[in-house]
C-alpha positions in Angstrom: 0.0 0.0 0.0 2.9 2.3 0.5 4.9 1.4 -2.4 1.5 2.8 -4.1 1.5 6.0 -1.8 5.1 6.6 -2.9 4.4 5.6 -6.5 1.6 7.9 -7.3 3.7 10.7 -5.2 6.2 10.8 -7.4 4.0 11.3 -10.3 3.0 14.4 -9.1 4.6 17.2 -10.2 5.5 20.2 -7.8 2.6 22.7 -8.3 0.1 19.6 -7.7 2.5 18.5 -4.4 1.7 22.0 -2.9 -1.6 21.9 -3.8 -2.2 18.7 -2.3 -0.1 20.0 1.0 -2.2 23.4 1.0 -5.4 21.4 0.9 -4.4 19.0 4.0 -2.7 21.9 6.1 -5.9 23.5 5.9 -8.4 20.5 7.0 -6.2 20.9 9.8 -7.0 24.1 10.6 -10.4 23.2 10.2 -10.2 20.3 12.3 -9.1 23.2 15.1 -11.6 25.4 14.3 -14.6 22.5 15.0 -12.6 21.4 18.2 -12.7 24.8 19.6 -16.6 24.9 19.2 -17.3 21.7 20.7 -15.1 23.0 23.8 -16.1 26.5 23.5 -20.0 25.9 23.6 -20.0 22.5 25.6 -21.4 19.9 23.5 -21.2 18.3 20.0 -24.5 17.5 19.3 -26.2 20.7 20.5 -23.8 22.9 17.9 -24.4 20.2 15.0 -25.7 22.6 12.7 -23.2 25.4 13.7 -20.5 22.6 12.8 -21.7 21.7 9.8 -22.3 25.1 8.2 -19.3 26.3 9.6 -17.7 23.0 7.8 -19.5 23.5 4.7 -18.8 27.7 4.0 -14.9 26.7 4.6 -15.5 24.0 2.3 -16.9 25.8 -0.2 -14.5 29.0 -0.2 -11.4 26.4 0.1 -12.7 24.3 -2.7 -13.4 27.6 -4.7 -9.9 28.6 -4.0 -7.9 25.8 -4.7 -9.7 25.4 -8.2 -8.8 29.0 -9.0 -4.8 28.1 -7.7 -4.7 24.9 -9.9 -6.0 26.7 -13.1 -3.5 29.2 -12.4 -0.5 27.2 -11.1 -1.4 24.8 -14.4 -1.7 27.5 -17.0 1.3 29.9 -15.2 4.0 27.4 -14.7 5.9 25.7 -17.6 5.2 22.2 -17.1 8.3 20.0 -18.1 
């Protein structure tokens, strides 16, 4: 499974690498932001809808983003 990982990795090429690293370093900030609700208001199931469209808005603008970087990063950068 990790020979795969690695394999598909290195098929990547650098402007799809950071794009992929962008999109993970911000689930984790999201992943912050929904932990400090839950211990900020005192409860997960009470703040379910506040989770969830808090998740999806973030979703949405982050998705919205990254397509605009990877049509810019693909049509900017000379691809070799």
């Amino acid at each position: 499974m990790s020979s795969l990982i690695l394999h598909i990795f290195k098929l990547l090429k650098d402007w799809q690498k950071a794009l992929m690293f962008s999109f993970v370093s911000y689930m984790v900030v999201l992943f912050f932001i929904i932990v400090a609700i839950v211990f900020i208001f005192t409860g997960f199931s009470r703040n379910l809808p506040l989770i969830i469209s808090i998740s999806a808005g973030y979703m949405s603008v982050l998705i919205f983003t990254l397509i605009i970087s990877r049509y810019l990063f693909k049509r900017r950068l000379v691809e070799q």
